[in-house]
C-alpha positions as MATLAB code, in Angstrom:
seq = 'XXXXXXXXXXXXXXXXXXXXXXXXXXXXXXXXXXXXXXXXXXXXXXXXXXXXXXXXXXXXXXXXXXXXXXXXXXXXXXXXXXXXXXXXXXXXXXXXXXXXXXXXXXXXXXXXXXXXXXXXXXXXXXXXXXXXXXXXXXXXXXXXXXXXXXXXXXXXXXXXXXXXXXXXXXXXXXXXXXXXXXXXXXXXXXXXXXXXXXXXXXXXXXXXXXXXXXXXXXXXXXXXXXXXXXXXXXXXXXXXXXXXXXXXXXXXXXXXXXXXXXXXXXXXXXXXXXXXXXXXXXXXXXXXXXXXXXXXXXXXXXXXXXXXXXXXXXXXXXXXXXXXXXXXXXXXXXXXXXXXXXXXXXXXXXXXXXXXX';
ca = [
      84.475   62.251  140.448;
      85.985   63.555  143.568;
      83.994   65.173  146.808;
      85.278   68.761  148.189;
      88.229   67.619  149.841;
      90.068   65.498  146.371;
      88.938   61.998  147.267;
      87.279   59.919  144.395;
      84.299   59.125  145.590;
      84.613   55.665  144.609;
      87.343   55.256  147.380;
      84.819   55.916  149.519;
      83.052   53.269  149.154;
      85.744   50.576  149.156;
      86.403   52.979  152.565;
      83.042   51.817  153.674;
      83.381   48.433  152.433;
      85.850   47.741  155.199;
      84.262   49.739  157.831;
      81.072   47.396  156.906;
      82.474   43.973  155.778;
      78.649   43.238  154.367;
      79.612   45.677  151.426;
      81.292   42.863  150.104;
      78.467   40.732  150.078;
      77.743   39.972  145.816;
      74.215   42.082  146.205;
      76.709   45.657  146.211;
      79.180   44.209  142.817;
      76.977   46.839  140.936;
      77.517   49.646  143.141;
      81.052   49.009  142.824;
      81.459   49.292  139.307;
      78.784   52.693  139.551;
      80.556   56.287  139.203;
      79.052   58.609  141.091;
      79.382   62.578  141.008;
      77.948   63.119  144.342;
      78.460   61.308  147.624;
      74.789   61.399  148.585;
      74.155   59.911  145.157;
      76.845   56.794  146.140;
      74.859   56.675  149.582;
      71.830   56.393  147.685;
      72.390   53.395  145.512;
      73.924   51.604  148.420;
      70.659   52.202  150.783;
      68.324   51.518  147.965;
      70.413   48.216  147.533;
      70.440   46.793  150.901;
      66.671   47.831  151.881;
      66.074   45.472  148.357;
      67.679   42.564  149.908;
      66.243   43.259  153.361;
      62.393   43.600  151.791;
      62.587   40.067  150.251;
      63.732   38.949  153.600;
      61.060   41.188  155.254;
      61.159   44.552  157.712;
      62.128   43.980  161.223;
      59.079   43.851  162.967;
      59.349   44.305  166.990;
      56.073   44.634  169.841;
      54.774   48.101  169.962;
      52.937   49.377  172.632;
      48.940   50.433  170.814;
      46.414   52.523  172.631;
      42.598   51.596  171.367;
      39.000   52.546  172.490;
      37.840   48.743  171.525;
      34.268   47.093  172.173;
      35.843   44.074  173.675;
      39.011   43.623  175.818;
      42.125   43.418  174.626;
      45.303   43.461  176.731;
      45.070   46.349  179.613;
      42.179   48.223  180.269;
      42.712   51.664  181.117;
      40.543   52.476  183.693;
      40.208   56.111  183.463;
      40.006   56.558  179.980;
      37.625   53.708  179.793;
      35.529   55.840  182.487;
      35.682   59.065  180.576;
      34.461   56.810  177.638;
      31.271   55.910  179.753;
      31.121   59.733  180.541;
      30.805   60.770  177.132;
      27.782   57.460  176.522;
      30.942   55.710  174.329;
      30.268   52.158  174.953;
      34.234   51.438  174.508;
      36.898   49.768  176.273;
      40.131   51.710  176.436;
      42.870   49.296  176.044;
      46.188   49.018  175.669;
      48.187   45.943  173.955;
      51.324   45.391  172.620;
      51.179   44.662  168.884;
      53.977   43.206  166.223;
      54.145   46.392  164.009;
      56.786   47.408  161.097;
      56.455   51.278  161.915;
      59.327   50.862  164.870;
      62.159   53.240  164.860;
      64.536   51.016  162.518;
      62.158   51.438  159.466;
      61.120   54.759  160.262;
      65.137   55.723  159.786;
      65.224   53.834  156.537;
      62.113   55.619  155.320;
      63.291   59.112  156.762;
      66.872   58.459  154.638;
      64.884   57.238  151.423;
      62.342   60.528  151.635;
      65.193   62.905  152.320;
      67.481   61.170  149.279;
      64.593   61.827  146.839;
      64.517   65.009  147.219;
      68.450   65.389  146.631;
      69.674   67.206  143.247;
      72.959   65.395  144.225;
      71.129   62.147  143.693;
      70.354   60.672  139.999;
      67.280   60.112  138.579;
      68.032   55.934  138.303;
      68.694   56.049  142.058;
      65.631   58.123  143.253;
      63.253   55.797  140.947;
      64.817   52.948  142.608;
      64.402   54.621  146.177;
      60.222   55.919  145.106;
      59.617   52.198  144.399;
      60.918   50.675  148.175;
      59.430   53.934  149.864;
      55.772   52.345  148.358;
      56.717   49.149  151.156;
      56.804   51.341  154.044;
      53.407   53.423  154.030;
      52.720   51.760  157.445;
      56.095   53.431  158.332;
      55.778   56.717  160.627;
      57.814   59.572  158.511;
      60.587   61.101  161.608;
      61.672   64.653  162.048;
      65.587   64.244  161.148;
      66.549   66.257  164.405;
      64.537   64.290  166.414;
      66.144   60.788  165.253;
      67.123   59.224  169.044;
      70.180   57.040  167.347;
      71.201   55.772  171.427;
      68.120   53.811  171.411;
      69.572   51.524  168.273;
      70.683   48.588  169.766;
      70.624   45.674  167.555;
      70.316   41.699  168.460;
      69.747   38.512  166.262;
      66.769   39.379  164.551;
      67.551   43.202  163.151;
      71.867   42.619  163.331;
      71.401   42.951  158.955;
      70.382   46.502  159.720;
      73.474   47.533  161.374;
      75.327   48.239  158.190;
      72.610   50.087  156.382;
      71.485   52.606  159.595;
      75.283   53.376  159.936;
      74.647   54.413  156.598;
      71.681   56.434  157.274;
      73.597   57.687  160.006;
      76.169   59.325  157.691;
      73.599   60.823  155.763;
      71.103   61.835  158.449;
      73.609   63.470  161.179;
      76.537   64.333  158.854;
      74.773   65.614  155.707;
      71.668   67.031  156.459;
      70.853   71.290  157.329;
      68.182   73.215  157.819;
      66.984   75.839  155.122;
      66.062   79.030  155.534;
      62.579   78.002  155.038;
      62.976   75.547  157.810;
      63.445   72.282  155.588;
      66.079   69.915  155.211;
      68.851   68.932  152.605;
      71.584   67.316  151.894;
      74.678   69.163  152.390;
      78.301   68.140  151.753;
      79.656   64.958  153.261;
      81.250   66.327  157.148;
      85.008   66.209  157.552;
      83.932   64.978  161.046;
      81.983   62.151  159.914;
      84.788   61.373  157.001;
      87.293   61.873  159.885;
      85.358   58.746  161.805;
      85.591   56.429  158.238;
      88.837   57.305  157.492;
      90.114   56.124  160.875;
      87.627   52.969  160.733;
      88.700   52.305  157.063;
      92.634   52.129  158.253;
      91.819   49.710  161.320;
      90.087   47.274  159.104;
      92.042   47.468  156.289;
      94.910   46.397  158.589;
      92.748   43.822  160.126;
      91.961   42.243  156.756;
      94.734   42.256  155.109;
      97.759   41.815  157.497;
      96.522   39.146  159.689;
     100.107   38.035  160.847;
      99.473   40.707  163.383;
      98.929   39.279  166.675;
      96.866   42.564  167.406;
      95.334   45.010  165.213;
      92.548   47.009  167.021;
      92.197   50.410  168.594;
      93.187   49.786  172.169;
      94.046   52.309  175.501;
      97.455   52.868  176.348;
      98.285   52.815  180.387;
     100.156   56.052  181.752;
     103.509   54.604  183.184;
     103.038   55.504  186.990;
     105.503   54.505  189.418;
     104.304   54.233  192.966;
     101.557   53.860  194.714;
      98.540   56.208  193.366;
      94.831   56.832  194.897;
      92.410   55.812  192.302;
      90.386   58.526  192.624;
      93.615   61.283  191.709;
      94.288   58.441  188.621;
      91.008   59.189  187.401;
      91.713   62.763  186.525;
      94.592   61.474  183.924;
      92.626   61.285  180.318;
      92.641   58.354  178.657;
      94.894   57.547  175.909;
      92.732   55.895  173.446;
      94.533   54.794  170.059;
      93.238   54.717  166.732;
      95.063   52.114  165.482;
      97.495   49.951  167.605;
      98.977   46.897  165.491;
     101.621   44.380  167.426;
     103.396   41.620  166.090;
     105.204   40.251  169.279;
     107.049   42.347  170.499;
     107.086   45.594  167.882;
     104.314   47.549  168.196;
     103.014   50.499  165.924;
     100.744   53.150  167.040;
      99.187   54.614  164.161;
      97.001   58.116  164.950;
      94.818   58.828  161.887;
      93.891   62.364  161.121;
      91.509   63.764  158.688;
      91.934   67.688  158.422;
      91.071   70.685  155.939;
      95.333   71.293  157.068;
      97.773   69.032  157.617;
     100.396   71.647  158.660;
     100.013   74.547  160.982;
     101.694   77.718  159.346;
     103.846   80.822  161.445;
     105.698   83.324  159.827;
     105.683   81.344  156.281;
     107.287   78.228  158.398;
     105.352   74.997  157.967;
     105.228   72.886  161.282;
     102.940   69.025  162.232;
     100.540   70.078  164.537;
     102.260   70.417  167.951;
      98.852   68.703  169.493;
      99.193   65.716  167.016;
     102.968   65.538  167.534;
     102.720   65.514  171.971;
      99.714   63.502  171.937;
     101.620   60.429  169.648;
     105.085   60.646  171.343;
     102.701   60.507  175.092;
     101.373   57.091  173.331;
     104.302   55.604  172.691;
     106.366   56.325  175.191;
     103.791   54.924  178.422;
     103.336   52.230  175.723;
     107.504   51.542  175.788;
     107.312   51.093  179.629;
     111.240   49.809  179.308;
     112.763   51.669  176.809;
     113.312   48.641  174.473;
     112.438   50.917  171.597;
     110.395   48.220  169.737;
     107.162   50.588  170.333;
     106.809   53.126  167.285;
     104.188   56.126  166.469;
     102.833   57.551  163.586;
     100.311   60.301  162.782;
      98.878   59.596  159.508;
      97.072   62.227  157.561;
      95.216   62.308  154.903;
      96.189   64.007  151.733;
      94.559   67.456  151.262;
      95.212   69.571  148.142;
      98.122   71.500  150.160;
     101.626   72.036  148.111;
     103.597   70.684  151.208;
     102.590   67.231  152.613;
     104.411   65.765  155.925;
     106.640   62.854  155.559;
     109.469   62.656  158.172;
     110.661   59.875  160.298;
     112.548   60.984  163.863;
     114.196   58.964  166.415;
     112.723   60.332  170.032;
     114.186   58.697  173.218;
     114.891   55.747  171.432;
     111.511   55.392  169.506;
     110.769   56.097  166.135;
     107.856   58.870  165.618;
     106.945   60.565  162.539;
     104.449   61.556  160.414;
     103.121   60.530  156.796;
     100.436   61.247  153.948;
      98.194   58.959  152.836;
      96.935   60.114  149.396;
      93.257   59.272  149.010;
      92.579   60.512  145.648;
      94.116   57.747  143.395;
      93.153   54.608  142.069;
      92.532   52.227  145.375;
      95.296   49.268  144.464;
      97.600   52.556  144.943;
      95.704   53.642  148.561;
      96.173   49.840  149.579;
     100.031   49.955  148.445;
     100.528   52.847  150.625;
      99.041   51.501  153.704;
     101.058   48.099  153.065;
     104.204   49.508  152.575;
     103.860   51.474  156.171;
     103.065   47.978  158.326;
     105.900   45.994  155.848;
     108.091   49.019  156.733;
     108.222   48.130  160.300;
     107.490   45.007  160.974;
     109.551   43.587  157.421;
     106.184   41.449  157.058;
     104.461   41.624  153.530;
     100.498   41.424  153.622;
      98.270   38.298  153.341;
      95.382   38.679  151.178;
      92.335   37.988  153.191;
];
């Protein structure tokens, strides 16, 4: 099955396998060999899969601060609720401790996801038993208000860095899926092109990361304006930064690769099809501050994703030297044919075939 936009929805999982190498772990085989006719349904069996594995190794448990009228002391009294205790004839010490509990804001996320996916018509009914018999683990777990979730306070160390993969997931699902009803409840809604836009471009790094590890560099790195002269820092600081989605070197050939995940690939005036002048400037500003000395060995391209559009960019130019251009990754075919495409760009210019990784 495909999602609004033409992808199989199988691709995106192998999408999110790279963007989370743990996919790959033998625990998600079954997922992979799942179709799904909903992406909240794929979501779904992958959550309900990794909070499995994580309940056999046991929720993350962290100190939270507990506030307790108690007859003897325990951690720090509070003195004025402890006096308005002896107001009101309560023979009780107010205290407040910290205490190792399993309702922290980790599992809460998991058990908002889980609640939410149950109540999905996108999700099947062998999913949402599987999801009703982890929520049964987390009845000590505080249920969260969805628009309330404070995701900034997420920061993950030794003992919770297994639930990185699965809140990213959560994530999707909670801040790219979810809207209100007119009744003032939530739902799923379709998967966001802004969230896809953010996996798509993730997907691409890895993949290239993975699979092409010849490259002396594959990452998304900031290109430095060219400026000759001397410059106050504080006028530099009004030049935006040119952050790269994909910048891949093998000595000294470069290849700037700007991913880009639209409804419209081409903007349209007068019947006459044109790239996006945006996409087109911002790419040929990359590479050229990139190409400090004009060798030419520094090349861009915008790569879009396929939409259902007749006409699809595919054009190479040479600019100043560099070669710029623009081509269509196709994203709803079988994924040996995605992974093909993807090769064929890097062997293309640098003449280097991928290693398996």
């Amino acid at each position: 099955m495909t999602n609004d936009k033409g992808i199989y929805i199988k691709n995106i999982y192998y999408m999110l396998s790279y963007a989370f190498r743990v996919l790959k772990h033998s625990n998600y085989e079954s997922v992979a060999a799942e179709e799904f006719a909903m992406v909240q349904d794929l979501f779904a069996a992958i959550i309900a899969k990794g909070v499995a594995r994580q309940l056999k190794q046991g929720l993350y448990r962290e100190y939270v601060t507990q506030h307790e009228a108690l007859s003897v002391m325990r951690g720090k009294l509070d003195m004025p609720e402890t006096i308005r205790n002896r107001v009101q004839r309560k023979q009780k010490l107010s205290c407040e401790y910290d205490e190792l509990s399993e309702d922290n804001l980790f599992n809460q996320i998991l058990k908002t996801t889980m609640h939410y996916l149950v109540k999905d018509d996108g999700v099947s009914s062998e999913h949402k038993i599987a999801l009703r018999k982890l929520l049964v683990f987390f009845d000590g777990v505080s249920l969260l208000d969805p628009s309330s979730i404070e995701w900034e306070r997420l920061y993950y160390q030794r003992n919770n860095k297994n639930y990185e993969m699965l809140l990213n997931i959560c994530y999707f699902v909670m801040d790219g899926m979810l809207q209100t009803t007119d009744k003032g409840d939530y739902k799923v809604a379709a998967f966001s092109d802004e969230h896809m836009a953010r996996l798509y471009e993730k997907f691409i790094l890895e993949y290239y990361r993975y699979h092409h590890t010849y490259l002396s560099e594959a990452r998304a790195a900031q290109v430095k304006w060219d400026l000759t002269g001397r410059h106050d820092d504080a006028m530099i600081c009004f030049l935006p930064v040119m952050q790269t989605d994909i910048f891949l070197r093998l000595k000294e050939k470069v290849l700037i690769v700007d991913a880009k995940y639209y409804g419209r690939t081409l903007q349209s005036q007068f019947d006459k099809y044109t790239l996006h002048s945006g996409n087109i400037y911002q790419i040929f500003t990359y590479v050229k501050n990139q190409d400090k000395a004009n060798t030419g060995n520094v090349a861009g391209m915008i790569l879009y994703a396929k939409t259902q559009e007749d006409i699809t960019p595919d054009c190479l130019f040479n600019m100043g030297g560099n070669q710029i251009g623009a081509k269509t990754l196709d994203l709803n075919c079988d994924f040996k044919l995605i992974a093909k495409q993807l090769d064929e760009i890097a062997e293309k210019f640098f003449g280097t075939q991928a290693l398996s990784g």
